[in-house]
ZADO-1210 file (C-alpha; in nm, 4 decimals, padded with zeros to 6 digits):
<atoms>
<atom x="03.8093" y="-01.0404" z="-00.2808" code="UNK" pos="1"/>
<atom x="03.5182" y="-01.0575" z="-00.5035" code="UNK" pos="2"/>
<atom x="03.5359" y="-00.9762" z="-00.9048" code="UNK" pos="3"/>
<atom x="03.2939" y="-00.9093" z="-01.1067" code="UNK" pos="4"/>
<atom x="03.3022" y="-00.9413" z="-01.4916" code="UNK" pos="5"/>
<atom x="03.1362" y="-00.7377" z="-01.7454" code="UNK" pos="6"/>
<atom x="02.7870" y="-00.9027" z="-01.6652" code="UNK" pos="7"/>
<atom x="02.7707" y="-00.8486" z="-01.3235" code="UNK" pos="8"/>
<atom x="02.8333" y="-00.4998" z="-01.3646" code="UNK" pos="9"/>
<atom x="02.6013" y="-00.4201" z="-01.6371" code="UNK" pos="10"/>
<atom x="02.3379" y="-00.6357" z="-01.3925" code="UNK" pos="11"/>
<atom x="02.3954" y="-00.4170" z="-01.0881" code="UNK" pos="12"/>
<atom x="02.3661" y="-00.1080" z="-01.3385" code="UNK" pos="13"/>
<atom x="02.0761" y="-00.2664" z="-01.4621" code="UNK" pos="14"/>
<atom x="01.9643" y="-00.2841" z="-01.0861" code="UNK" pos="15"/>
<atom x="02.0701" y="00.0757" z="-00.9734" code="UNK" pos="16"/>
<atom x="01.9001" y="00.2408" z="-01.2913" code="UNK" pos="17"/>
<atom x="01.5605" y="00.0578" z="-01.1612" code="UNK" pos="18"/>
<atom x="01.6285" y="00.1958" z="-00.8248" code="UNK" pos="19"/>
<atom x="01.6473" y="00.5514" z="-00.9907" code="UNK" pos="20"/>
<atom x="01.3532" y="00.5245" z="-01.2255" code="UNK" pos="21"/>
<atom x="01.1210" y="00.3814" z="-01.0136" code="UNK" pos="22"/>
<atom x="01.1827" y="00.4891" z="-00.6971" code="UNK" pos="23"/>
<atom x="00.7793" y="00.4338" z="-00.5948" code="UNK" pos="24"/>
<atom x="00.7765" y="00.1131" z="-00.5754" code="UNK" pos="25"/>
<atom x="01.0302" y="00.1242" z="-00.2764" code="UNK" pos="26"/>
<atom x="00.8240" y="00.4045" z="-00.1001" code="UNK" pos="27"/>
<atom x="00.4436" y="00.1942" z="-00.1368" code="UNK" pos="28"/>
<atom x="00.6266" y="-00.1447" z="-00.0446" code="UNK" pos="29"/>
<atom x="00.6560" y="-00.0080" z="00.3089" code="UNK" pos="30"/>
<atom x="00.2946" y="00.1514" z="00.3807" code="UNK" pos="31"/>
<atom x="00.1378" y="-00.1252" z="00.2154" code="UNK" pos="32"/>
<atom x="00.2729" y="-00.3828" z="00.4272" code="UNK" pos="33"/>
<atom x="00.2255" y="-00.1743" z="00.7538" code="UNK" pos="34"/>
<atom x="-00.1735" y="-00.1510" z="00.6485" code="UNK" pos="35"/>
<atom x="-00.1393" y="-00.5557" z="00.6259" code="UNK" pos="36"/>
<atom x="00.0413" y="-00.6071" z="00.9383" code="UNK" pos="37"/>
<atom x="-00.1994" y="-00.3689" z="01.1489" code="UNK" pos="38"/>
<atom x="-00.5340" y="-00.5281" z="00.9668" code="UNK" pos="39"/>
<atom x="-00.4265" y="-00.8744" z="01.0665" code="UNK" pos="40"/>
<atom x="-00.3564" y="-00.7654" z="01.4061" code="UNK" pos="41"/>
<atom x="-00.6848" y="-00.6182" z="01.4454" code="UNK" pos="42"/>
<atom x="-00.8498" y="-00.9079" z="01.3133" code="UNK" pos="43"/>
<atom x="-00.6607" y="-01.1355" z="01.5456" code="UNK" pos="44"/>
<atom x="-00.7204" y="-00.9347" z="01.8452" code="UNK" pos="45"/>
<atom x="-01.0733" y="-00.8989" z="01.7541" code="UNK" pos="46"/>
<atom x="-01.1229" y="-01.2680" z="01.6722" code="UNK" pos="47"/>
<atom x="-00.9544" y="-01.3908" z="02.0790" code="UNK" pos="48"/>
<atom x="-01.1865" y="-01.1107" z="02.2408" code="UNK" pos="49"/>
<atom x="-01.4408" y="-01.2705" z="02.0181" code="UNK" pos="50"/>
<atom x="-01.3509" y="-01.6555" z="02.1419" code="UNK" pos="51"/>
<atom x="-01.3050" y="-01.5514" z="02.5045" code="UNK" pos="52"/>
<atom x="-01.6351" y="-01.3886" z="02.4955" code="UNK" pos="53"/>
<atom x="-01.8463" y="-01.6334" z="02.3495" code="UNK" pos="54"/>
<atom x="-01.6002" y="-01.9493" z="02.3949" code="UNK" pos="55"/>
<atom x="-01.8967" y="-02.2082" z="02.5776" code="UNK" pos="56"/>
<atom x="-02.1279" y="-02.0945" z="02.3302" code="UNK" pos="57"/>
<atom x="-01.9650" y="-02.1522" z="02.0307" code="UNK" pos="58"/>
<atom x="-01.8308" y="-02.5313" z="02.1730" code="UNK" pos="59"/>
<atom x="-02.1965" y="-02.5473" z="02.2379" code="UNK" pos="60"/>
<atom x="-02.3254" y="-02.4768" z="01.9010" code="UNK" pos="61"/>
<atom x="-02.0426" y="-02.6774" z="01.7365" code="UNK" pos="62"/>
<atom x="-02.0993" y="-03.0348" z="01.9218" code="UNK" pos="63"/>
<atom x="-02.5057" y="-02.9934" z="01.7773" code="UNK" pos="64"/>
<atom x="-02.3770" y="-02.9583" z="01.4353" code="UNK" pos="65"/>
<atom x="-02.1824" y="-03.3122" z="01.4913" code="UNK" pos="66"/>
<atom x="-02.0073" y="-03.4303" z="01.1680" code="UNK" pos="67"/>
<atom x="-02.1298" y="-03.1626" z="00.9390" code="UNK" pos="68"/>
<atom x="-01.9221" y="-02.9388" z="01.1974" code="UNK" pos="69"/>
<atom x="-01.5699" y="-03.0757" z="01.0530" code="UNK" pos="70"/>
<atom x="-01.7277" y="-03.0201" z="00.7047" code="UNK" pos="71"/>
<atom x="-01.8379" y="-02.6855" z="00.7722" code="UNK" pos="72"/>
<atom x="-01.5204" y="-02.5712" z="00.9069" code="UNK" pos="73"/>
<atom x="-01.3352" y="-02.7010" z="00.6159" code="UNK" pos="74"/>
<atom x="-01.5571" y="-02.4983" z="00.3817" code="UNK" pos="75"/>
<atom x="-01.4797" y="-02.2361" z="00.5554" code="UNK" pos="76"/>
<atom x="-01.0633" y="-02.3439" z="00.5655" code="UNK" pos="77"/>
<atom x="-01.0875" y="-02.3294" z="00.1630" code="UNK" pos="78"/>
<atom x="-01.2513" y="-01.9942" z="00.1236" code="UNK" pos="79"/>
<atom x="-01.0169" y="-01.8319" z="00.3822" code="UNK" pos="80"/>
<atom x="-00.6922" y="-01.9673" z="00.1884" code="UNK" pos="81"/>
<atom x="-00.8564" y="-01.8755" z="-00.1487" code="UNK" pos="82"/>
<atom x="-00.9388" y="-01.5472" z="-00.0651" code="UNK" pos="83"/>
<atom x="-00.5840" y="-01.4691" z="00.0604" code="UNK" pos="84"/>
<atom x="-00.7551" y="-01.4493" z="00.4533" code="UNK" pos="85"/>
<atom x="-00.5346" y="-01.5375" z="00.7243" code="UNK" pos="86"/>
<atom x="-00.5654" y="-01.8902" z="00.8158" code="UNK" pos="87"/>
<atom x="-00.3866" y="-01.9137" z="01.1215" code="UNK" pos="88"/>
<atom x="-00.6534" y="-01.8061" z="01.3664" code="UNK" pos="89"/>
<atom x="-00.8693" y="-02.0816" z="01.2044" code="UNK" pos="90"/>
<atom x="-00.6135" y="-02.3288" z="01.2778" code="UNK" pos="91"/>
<atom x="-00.6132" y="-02.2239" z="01.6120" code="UNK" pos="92"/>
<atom x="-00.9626" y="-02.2170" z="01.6089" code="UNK" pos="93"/>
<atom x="-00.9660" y="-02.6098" z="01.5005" code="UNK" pos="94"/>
<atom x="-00.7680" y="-02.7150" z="01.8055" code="UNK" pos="95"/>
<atom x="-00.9708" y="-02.5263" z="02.0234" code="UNK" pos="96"/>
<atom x="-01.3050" y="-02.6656" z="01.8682" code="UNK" pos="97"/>
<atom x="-01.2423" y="-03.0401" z="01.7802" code="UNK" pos="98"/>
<atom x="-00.9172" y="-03.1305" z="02.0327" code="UNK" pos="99"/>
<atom x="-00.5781" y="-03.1575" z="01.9646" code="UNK" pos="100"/>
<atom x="-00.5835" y="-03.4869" z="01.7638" code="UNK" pos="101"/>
<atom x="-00.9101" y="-03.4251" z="01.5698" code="UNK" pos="102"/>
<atom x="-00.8450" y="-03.0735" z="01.5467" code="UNK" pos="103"/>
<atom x="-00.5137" y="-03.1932" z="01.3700" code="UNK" pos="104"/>
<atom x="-00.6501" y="-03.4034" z="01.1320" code="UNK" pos="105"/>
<atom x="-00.9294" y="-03.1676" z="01.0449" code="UNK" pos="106"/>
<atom x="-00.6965" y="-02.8603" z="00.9808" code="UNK" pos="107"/>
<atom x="-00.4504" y="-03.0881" z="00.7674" code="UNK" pos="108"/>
<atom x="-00.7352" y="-03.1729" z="00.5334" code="UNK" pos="109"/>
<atom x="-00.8461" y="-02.8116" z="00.5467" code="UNK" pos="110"/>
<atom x="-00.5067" y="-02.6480" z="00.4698" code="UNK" pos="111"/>
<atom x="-00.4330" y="-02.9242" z="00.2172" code="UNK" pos="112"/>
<atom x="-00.7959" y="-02.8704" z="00.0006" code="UNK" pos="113"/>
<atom x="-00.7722" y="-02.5150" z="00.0357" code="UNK" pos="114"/>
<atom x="-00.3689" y="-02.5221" z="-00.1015" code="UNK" pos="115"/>
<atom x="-00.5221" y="-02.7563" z="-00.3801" code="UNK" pos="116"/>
<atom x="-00.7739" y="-02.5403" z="-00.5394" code="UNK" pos="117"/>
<atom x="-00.5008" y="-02.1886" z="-00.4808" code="UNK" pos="118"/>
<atom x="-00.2707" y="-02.4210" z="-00.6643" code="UNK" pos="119"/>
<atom x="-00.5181" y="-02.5251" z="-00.9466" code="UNK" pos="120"/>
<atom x="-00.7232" y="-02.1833" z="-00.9974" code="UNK" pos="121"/>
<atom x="-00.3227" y="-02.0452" z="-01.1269" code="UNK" pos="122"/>
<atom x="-00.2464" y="-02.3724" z="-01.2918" code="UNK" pos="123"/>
<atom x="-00.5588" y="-02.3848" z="-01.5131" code="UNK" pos="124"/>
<atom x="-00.6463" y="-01.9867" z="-01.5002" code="UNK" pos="125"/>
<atom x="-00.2803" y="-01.8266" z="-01.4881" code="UNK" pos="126"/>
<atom x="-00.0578" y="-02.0506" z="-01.5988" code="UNK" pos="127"/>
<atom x="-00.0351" y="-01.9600" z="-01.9702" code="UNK" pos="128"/>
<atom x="-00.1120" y="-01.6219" z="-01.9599" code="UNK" pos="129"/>
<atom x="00.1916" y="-01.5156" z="-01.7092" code="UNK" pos="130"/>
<atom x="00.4474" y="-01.8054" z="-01.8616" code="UNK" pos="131"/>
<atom x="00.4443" y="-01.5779" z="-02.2204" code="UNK" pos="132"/>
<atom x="00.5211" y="-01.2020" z="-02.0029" code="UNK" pos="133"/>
<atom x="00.7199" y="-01.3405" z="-01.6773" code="UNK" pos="134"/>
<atom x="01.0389" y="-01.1529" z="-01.6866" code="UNK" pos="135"/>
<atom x="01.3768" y="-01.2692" z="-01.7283" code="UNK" pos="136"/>
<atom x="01.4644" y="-01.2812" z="-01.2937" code="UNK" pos="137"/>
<atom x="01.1038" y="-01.4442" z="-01.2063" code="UNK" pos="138"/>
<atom x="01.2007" y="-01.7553" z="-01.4684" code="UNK" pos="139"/>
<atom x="01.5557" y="-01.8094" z="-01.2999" code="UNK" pos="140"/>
<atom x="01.3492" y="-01.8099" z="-01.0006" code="UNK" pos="141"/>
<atom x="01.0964" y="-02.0638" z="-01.0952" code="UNK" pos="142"/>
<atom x="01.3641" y="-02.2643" z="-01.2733" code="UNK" pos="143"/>
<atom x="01.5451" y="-02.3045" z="-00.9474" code="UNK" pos="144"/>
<atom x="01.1685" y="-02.4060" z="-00.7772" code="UNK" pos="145"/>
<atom x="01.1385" y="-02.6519" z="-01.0646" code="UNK" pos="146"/>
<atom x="01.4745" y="-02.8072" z="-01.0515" code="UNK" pos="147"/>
<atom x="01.4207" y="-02.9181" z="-00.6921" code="UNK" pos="148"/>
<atom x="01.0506" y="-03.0055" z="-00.7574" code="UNK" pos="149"/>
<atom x="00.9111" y="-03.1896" z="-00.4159" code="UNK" pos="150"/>
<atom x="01.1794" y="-03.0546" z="-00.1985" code="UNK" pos="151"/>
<atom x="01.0558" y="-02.6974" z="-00.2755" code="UNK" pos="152"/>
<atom x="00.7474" y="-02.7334" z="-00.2213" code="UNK" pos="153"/>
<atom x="00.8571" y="-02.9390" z="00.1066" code="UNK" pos="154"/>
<atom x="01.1206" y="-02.6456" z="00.2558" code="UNK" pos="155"/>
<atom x="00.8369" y="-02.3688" z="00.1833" code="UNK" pos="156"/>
<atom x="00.5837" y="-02.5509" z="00.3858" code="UNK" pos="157"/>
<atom x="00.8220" y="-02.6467" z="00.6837" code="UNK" pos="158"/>
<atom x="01.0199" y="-02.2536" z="00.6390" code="UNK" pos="159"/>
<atom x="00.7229" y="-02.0230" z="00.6331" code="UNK" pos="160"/>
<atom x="00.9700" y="-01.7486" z="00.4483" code="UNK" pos="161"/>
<atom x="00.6594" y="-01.7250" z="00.1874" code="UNK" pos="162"/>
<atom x="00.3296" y="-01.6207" z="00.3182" code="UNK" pos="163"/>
<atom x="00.1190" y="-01.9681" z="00.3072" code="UNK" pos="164"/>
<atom x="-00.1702" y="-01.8506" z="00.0750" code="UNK" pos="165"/>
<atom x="00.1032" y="-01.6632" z="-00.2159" code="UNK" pos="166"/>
<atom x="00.3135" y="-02.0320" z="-00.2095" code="UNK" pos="167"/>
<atom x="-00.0059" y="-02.1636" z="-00.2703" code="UNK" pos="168"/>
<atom x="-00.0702" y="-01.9849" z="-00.5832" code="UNK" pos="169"/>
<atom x="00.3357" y="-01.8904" z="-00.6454" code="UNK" pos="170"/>
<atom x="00.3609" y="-02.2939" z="-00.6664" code="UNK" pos="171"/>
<atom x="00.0755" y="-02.2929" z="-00.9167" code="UNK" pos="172"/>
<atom x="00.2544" y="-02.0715" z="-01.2185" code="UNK" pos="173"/>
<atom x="00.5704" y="-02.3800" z="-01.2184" code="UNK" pos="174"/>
<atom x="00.5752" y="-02.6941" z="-01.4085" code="UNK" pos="175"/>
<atom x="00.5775" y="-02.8957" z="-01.1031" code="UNK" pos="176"/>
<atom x="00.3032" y="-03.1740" z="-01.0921" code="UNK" pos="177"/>
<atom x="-00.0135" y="-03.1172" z="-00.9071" code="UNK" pos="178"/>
<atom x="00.0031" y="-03.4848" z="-00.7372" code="UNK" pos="179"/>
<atom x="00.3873" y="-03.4296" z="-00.6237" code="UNK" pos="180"/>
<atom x="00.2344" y="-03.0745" z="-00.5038" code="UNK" pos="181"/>
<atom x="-00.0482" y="-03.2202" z="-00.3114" code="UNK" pos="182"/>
<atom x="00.1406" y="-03.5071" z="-00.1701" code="UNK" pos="183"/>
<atom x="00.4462" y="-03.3322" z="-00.0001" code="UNK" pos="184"/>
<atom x="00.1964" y="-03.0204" z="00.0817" code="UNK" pos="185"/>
<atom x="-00.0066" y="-03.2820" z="00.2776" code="UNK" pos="186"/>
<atom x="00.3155" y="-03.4869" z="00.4934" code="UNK" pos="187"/>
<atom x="00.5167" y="-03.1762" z="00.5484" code="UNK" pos="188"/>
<atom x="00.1898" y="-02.9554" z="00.6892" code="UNK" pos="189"/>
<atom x="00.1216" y="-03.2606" z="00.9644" code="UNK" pos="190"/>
<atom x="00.4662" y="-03.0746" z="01.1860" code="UNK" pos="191"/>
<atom x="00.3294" y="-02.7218" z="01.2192" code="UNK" pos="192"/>
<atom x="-00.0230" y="-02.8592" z="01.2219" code="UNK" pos="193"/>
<atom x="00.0682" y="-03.0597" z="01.5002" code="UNK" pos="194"/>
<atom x="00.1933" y="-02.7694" z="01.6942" code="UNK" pos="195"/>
<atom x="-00.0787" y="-02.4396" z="01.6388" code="UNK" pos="196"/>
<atom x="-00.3592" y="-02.6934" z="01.6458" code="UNK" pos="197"/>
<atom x="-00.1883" y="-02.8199" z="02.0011" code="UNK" pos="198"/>
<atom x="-00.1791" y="-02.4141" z="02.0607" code="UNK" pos="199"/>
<atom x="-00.5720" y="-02.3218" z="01.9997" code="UNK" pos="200"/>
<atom x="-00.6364" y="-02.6542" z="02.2163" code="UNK" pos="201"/>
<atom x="-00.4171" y="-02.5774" z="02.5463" code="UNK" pos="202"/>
<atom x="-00.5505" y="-02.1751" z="02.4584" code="UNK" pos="203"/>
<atom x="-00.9466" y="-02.2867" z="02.4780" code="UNK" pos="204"/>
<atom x="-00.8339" y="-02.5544" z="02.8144" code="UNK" pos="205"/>
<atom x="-00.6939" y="-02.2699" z="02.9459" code="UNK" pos="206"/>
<atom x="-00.9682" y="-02.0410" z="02.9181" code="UNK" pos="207"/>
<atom x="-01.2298" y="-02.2514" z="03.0236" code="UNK" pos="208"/>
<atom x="-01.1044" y="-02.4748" z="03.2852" code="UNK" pos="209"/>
<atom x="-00.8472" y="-02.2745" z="03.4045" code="UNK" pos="210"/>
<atom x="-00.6002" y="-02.5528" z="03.3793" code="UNK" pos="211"/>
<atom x="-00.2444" y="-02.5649" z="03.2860" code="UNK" pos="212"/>
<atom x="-00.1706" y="-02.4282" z="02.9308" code="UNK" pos="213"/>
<atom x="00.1070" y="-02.7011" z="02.8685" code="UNK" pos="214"/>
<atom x="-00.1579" y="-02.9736" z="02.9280" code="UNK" pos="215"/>
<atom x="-00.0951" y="-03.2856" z="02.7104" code="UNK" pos="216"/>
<atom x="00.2448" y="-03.0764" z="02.6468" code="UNK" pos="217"/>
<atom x="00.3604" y="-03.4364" z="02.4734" code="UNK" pos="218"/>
<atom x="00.1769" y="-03.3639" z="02.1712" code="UNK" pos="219"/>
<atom x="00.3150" y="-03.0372" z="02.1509" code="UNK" pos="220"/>
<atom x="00.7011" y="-03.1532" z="02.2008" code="UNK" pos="221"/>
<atom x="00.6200" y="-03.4343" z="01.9739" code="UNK" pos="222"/>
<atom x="00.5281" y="-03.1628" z="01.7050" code="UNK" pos="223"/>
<atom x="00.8063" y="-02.9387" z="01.7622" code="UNK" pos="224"/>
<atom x="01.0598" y="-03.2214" z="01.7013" code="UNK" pos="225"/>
<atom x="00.8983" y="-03.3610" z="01.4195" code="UNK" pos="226"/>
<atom x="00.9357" y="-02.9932" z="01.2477" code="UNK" pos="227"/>
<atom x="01.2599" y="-02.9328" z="01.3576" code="UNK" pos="228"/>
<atom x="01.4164" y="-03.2715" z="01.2436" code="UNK" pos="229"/>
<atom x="01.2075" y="-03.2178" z="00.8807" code="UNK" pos="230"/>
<atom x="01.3663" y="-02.8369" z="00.8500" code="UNK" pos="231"/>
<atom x="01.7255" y="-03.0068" z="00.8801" code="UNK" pos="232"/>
<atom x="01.6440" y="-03.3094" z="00.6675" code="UNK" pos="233"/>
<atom x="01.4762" y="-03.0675" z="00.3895" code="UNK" pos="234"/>
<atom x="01.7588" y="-02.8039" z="00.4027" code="UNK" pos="235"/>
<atom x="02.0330" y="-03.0428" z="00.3637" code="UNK" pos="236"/>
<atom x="01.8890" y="-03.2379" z="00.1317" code="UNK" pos="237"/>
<atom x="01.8644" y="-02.9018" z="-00.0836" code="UNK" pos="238"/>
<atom x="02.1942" y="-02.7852" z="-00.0180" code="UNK" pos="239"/>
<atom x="02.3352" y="-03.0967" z="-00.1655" code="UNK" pos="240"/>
<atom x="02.0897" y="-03.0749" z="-00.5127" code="UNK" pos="241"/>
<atom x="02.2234" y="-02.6927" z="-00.5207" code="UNK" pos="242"/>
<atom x="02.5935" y="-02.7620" z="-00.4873" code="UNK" pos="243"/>
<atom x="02.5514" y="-03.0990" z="-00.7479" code="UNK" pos="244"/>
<atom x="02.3680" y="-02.8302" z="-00.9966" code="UNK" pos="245"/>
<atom x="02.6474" y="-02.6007" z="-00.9392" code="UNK" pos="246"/>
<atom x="02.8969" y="-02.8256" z="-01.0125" code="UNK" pos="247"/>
<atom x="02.7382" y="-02.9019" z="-01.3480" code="UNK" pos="248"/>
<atom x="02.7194" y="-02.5619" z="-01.4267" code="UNK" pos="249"/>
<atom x="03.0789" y="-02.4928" z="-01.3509" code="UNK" pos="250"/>
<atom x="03.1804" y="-02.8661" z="-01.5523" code="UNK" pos="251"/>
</atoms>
C-alpha cells in the first residue's frame, strides 16, 4: 500500500499542472528524437556503403600516413565527441584501420581526450553560469552524481543509459574532480572499447578476406566478460552507497 503525505501530493500536482501547461514539450520530444534516430541511421548506412566501397583504398592511404595516421584519427575522435557527432562508427572505424589491439588502444586515447575537453569546455565555460539557474530536480540529481563521485562516472561509462557525448558534458556542470573524471573515464572505456573496436576489425577481415567474422573471437569474449563482470561490480557497489545514504537519511 503506498501513502503519500502532503508533499508528495503537492509534488505530483506540481507534476500534473506542468503536464497541463506545457503540453509542447511532450509533443516536440517525440519528432525530435525520430529526426535524430533517422539522421544517424543515414549516416551509418552511408558511412558502411562508404567503407565497403572504398575499404583497400582507404587501408592503403592510411599505412602511408604511418604514425601521424593514429594522430590524425584522434583529431578527428575529439572533434566528433565535441561536436556532439556520433562516435561509434569511428570506433568501428579504428578497429578496422589499425587492428584489434592497436585499434583499441588508439580509440581509448581518442574517446578519453575527446571526453576530457567535453568535460572541461562545461567546467570552465558552463559551470557557473548554470550552477546560479539549475532548478530545484536537476540539483537533487547532480547531488546524487556527486555523492557517488567515481562510481558515477564509472556505471555511466559501462551502462550507456546516457548518450556518451551529453555524460561528457552532463559530468562537466558537477563538483566532481576532473582527475577522478579522467581516470575512471579512461579504465572503465577499455571493456566496450575492447569489444566495438574487436567489431570494426572482424567487419573490415570480413569484407576483405572473406574470412570468418568471429576471427580472433578471444579478444572479443575477453571484452565481453571484462564488461559484464565491471557492470555487476559497479552496480553493486552503488546499490550499497545508496542504501548506506538512505539509512542516514532515515537515522
Amino acid at each position: 500500500m503506498i501513502k503519500l503525505n502532503a508533499k508528495g501530493s503537492s509534488a505530483i500536482t506540481e507534476d500534473l499542472s506542468d503536464v497541463k501547461t506545457n503540453p509542447m514539450n511532450y509533443r516536440i520530444i517525440h519528432p525530435i528524437k525520430a529526426i535524430i534516430i533517422v539522421l544517424t541511421l543515414v549516416f551509418l548506412i552511408t558511412t558502411a556503403f562508404f567503407f565497403q566501397k572504398y575499404s583497400s583504398e582507404i587501408i592503403n592511404w592510411v599505412d602511408h600516413l604511418g604514425w601521424f595516421a593514429p594522430l590524425l584519427f584522434l583529431i578527428i575522435y575529439c572533434f566528433a565527441t565535441i561536436m556532439f557527432l556520433p562516435t561509434m562508427v569511428l570506433t568501428l572505424a579504428g578497429g578496422a584501420l589499425f587492428g584489434p589491439f592497436l585499434g583499441t588502444l588508439v580509440n581509448l586515447l581518442s574517446a578519453t581526450s575527446g571526453a576530457a575537453f567535453s568535460f572541461l569546455i562545461t567546467r570552465h565555460l558552463g559551470y557557473d553560469w548554470f550552477s546560479q539557474r539549475k532548478g530545484k530536480r536537476l540539483r537533487k540529481l547532480i547531488a546524487a552524481v556527486e555523492q557517488r563521485g567515481w562510481m558515477s562516472v564509472a556505471f555511466l561509462r559501462l551502462v550507456p543509459i546516457v548518450p556518451y557525448n551529453l555524460v561528457n558534458y552532463g559530468l562537466g556542470l558537477t563538483a566532481i574532480k576532473f582527475r577522478s573524471y579522467l581516470i575512471t573515464t579512461f579504465i572503465f572505456l577499455i571493456p566496450a572499447e575492447i569489444v566495438y573496436t574487436y567489431f570494426g576489425y572482424a567487419g573490415m577481415e570480413a569484407l576483405l578476406k572473406q574470412g570468418a567474422f568471429y576471427k580472433n573471437r578471444g579478444v572479443l569474449i575477453a571484452g565481453l566478460v571484462i564488461l559484464l563482470l565491471c557492470i555487476i561490480k559497479i552496480a553493486h557497489l552503488n546499490g550499497f552507497r545508496f542504501k548506506r545514504s538512505e539509512k542516514k537519511i532515515i537515522e
